[in-house]
N, C-alpha and C positions, 0 to 999 in steps of 0.2 A: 597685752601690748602697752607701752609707757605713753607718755605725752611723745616726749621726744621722738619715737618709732610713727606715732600717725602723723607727728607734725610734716616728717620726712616725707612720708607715703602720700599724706595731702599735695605737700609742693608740687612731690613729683608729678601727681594728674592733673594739676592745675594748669592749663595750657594756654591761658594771656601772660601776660608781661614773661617774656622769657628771659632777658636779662634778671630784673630784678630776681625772679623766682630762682636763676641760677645763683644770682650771689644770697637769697636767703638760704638755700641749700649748701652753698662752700661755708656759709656762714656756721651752721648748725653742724657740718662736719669737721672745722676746726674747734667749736664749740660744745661738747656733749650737755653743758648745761645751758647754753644757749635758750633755752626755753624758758627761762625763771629770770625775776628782776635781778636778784644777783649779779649775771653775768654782766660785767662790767663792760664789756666789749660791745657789750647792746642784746638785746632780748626778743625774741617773738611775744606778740601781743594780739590779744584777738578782740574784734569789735566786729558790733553789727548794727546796721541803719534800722531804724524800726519803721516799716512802713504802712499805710493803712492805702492800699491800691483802690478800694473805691471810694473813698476822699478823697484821694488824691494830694496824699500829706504825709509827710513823716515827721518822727518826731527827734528831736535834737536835745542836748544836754547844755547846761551854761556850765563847764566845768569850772570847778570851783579855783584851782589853781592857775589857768592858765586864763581864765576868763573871754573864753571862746564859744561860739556853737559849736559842738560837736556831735558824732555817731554815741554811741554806747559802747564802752568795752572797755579794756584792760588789761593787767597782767594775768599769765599762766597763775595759777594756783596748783601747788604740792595735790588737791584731793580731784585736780581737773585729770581725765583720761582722753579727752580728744578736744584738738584746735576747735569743732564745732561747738562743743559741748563749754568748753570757755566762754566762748561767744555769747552764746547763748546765755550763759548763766549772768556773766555781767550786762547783757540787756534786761535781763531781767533784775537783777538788780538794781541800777540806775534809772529804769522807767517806771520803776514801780507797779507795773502790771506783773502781777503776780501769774495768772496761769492764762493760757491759750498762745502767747507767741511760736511761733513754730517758723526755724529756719526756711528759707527759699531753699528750694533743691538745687542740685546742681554743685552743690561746695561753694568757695569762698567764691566774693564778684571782683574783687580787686585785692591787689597787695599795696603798701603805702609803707613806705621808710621814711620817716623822718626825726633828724636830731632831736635829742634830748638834752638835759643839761648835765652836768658832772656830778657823780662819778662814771655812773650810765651814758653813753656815747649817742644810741641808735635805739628807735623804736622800729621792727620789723612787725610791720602791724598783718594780720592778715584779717581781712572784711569780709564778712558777711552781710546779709539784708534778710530780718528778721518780720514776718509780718502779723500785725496787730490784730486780734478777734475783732470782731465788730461790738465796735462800744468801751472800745477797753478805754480807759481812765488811766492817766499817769500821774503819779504822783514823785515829788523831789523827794530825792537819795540824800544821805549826809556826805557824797561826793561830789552834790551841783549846788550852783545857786539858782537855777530854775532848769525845767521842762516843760517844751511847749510843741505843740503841734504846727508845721509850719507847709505852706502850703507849698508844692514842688516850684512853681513859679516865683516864689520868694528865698527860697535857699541859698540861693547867688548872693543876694543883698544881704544874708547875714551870717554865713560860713565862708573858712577858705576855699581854695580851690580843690583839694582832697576829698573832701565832705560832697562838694559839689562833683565829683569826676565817680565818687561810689555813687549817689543819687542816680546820674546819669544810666550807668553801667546796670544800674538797679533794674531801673524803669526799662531797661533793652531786655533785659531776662522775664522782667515781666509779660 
């Protein structure tokens, strides 16, 4: 099965946001490579919150470009085979926790579109919540300018509202 085949097959069982989920879906069907940064018309992207549930903290990115708190994640990659397994890999890349993350069950917790800059239009992000071994250590990516643990109580005060509405959706799955 391709990215594109599970990205579809994900949407389709993904049963919150139905709007949005049906225009990523018209999306990726006008689109066949809608998956990859490439597609100028806007791309599926996958991220995941990393969270540590008996701390009671997740951990966030100062990304380097846009210089925000954010989740963890990114574009599809050519050697990725499924939305989770994206997710995943750029959590783990960008946290620098090397091994024990392991997705929340359940599939993605949120979808989140939003503009990009030109040539790229749209980010079709689909979220995950990735959660931390006990003790794990993050260390900066050469795509942040820091990582830091922050505690669910203060996320408001230093992410947008997207960041803040996955944390939410997180903590309710939990």
């Amino acid at each position: 099965m391709s990215l594109y085949d599970d990205a579809v097959l994900v949407l389709k069982d993904y049963e919150g946001q139905p709007e949005l989920r049906d225009l990523y879906l018209e999306h990726l069907a006008a689109h066949p490579d809608g998956v990859y940064k490439p597609c100028q018309a806007g791309h599926i992207t996958g991220s995941a919150l990393v969270v540590d549930p008996a701390g009671g903290r997740v951990l966030l990115t100062l990304h380097k470009k846009l210089g925000i708190w954010l989740q963890m994640g990114g574009h599809c990659e050519p050697e990725d085979t499924t939305l989770a397994g994206a997710a995943l890999r750029e959590a783990v890349e960008e946290s620098g926790i090397a091994s024990g993350l392991t997705l929340l069950p359940g599939g993605p917790v949120r979808l989140d579109r939003h503009p990009i800059p030109a040539p790229c239009n749209w980010h079709l992000d689909v979220q995950y919540a990735a959660l931390a071994p006990a003790g794990a250590v993050a260390e900066i990516s050469e795509e942040s300018l820091d990582v830091r643990w922050f505690p669910y109580e203060e996320v408001a005060a230093v992410a947008d509202t997207s960041v803040v509405r996955l944390m939410e959706a997180t903590r309710a799955r939990l």
